[in-house]
N, C-alpha and C positions, 0 to 999 in steps of 0.2 A: 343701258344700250350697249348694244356688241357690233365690234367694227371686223370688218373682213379684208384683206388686203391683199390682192396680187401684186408683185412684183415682177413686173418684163424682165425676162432674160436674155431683151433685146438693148436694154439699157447699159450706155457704155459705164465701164465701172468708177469711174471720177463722177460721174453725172447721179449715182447710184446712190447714195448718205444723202443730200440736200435736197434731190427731190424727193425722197420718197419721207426726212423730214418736215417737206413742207404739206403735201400731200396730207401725214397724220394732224398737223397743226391745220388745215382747214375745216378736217373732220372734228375736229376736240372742240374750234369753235363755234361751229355750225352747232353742233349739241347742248353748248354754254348756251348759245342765242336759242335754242329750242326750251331753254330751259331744264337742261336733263346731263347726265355725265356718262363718257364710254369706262362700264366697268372690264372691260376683257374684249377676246376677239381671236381671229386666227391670221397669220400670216403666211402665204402659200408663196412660190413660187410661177411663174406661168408665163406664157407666149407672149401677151400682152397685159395690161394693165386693168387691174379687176380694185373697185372699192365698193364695199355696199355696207349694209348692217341691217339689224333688225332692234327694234326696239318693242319696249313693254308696258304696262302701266296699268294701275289700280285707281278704279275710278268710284265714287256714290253710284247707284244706278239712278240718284235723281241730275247727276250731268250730264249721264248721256243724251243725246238728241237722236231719239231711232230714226231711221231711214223712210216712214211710212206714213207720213201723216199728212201728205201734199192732198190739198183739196179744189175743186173748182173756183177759178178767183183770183188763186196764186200765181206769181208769175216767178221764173225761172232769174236769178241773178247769177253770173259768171265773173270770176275774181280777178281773172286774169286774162290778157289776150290768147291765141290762138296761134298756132305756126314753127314751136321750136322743133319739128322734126324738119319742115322744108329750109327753116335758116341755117342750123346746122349742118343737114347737110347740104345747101347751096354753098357753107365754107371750105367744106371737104373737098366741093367741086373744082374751086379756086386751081387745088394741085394736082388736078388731072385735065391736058392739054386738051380733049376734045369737048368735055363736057364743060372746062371753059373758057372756049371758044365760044360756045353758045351763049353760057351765062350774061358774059361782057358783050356780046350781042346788044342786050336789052336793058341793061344793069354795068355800071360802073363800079368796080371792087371797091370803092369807097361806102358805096350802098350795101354792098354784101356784109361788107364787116358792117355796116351799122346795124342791119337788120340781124346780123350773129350777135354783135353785143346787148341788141333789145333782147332777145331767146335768154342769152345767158346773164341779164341783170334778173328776169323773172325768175328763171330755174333758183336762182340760189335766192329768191324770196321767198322767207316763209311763210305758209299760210298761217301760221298761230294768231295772230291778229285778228286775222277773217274768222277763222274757225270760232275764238271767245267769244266775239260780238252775235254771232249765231244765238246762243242761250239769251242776250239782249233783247232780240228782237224775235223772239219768238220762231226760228225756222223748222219748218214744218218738216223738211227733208233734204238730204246734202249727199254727195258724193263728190271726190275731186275725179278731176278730168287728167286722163293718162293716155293707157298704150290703146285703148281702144276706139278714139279722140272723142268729141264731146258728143254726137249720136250715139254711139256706144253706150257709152256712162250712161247717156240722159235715156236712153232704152232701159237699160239692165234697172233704172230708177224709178220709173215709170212700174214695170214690171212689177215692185217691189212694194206699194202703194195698195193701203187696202180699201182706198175708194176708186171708183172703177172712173180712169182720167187718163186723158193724154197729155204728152207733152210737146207742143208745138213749135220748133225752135224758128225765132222770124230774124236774128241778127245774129252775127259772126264775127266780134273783132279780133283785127288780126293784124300783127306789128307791119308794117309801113314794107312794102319791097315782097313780101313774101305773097303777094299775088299774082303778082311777074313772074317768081320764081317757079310757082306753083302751075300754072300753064303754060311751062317748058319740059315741067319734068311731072306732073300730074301725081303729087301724093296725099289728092285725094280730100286736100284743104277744103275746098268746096262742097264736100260732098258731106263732110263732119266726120270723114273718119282716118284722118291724118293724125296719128300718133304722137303725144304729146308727152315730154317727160318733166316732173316736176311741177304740171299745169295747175292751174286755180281751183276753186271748188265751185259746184255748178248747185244755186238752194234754192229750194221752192221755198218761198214766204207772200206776206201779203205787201198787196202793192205797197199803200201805206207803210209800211214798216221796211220793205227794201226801198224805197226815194230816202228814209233816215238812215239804214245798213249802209248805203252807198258814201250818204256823205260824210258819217264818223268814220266809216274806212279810210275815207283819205284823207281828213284831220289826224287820222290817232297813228298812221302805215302810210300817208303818199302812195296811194294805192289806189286806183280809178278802177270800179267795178263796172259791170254792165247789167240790163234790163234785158236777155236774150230770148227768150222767149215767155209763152203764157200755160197756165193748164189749164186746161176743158173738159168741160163734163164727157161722158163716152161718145154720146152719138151727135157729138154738137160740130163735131170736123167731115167737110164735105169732097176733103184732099186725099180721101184712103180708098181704099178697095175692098169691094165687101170682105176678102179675107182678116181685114185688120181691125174688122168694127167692136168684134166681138173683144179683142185684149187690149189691156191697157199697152201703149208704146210711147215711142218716142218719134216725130218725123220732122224733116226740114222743111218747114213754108215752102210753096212754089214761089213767092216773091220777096227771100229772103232777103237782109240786107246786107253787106257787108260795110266794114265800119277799118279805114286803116289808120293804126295806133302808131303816132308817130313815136321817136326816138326812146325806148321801156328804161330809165333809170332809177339808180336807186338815190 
């Protein structure tokens, strides 16, 4: 694994050794906890604050689980709640006077930091746990949910699928506060395509076999998965428009549910 490191040239210089050693000491452990070690990387200078990496890995090709085997039947599991792009930035909002203004409107800063700290105990969860148990139970197809939020994903998944199926999404959990927040400032949480960093993995398997997925995930990771939606044969959905009948997609139930995920700890 290779680590990448901006350093702000806005950082005062006493401030400058001890964060940016604590900074490498989260990344070194994250990668221990990934099971995997940072051999190399580069270190830049910059405006602001840059960490990423990229990593590698040599697999059997009998562990991978390809993307494309989701069939009518399946239903959709999602690993993690929903919302760290609205709670994060609902914390950002905290330090700018007009936006809130509003926030505490509707939401008490007690709430805000709670719903930032649920975003950010999931962010730094890894999915490695979820992902193993996958090969367990047989999942048929997988993607995790990111920048293009979970309609995205479960589109581009759908799409990828070489039995001709939709994916129906009928539920939406989402941490506790961040529906409030989201019908102030509209990013789009509702609609499934609020951007998500770090988010869960979104698998087609069989019912039977995610009601067990679920519950050894939270035995083996304290990790409450979810039943978010189903997949369908092609012409079995009566919620599309002739344009859509003919391709496999992904779309949100007109009577979705949403589901609020109280306090996300580790």
């Amino acid at each position: 694994m290779l680590m990448i490191l901006g350093i702000s040239q806005q950082l005062e210089p006493e401030l400058k050794d001890p964060v940016v050693r604590l900074i490498m000491k989260g990344y070194f452990d994250a990668a221990s906890e990934a099971g995997t070690i940072v051999t190399g990387g580069q270190t830049i200078r910059n405006p602001w604050f840059l960490l990423g990496g990229v990593a590698s890995s040599v697999s059997e090709v009998s562990e991978i689980i390809r993307p494309i085997n989701s069939i009518p039947g399946d239903v959709l599991v999602l690993t993690k709640p929903l919302g760290t792009r609205v709670a994060v930035n609902a914390h950002v909002s905290l330090y700018d006077p007009v936006k809130s203004n509003k926030l505490l409107g509707i939401l008490t800063e007690e709430q805000v930091v709670e719903c930032y700290n649920s975003a950010i105990n999931s962010m730094i969860k890894l999915n490695k746990c979820a992902a193993a148990l996958m090969k367990k139970y047989n999942a048929h197809a997988a993607t995790d949910v990111t920048g293009f939020g979970i309609l995205g994903h479960a589109n581009q998944l759908a799409l990828n699928q070489l039995s001709k199926v939709k994916f129906k999404i009928h539920t939406l959990p989402v941490f506790q506060y961040s529906l409030e927040i989201n019908k102030l400032f509209d990013y789009g949480l509702l609609e499934g395509t609020s951007a998500e960093t770090s988010g869960g993995l979104l698998i087609s398997m069989s019912r039977e076999n995610a009601t067990q997925y679920i519950k050894e995930l939270y035995e083996l990771d304290n990790l409450e998965a979810y039943i978010v939606g189903d997949v369908i044969s092609h012409y079995e959905s009566n919620d599309l428009d002739n344009n859509n009948l003919e391709n496999n997609c992904a779309y949100l139930d007109k009577e979705f549910l949403t589901i609020q995920v109280p306090y996300f700890g580790n």
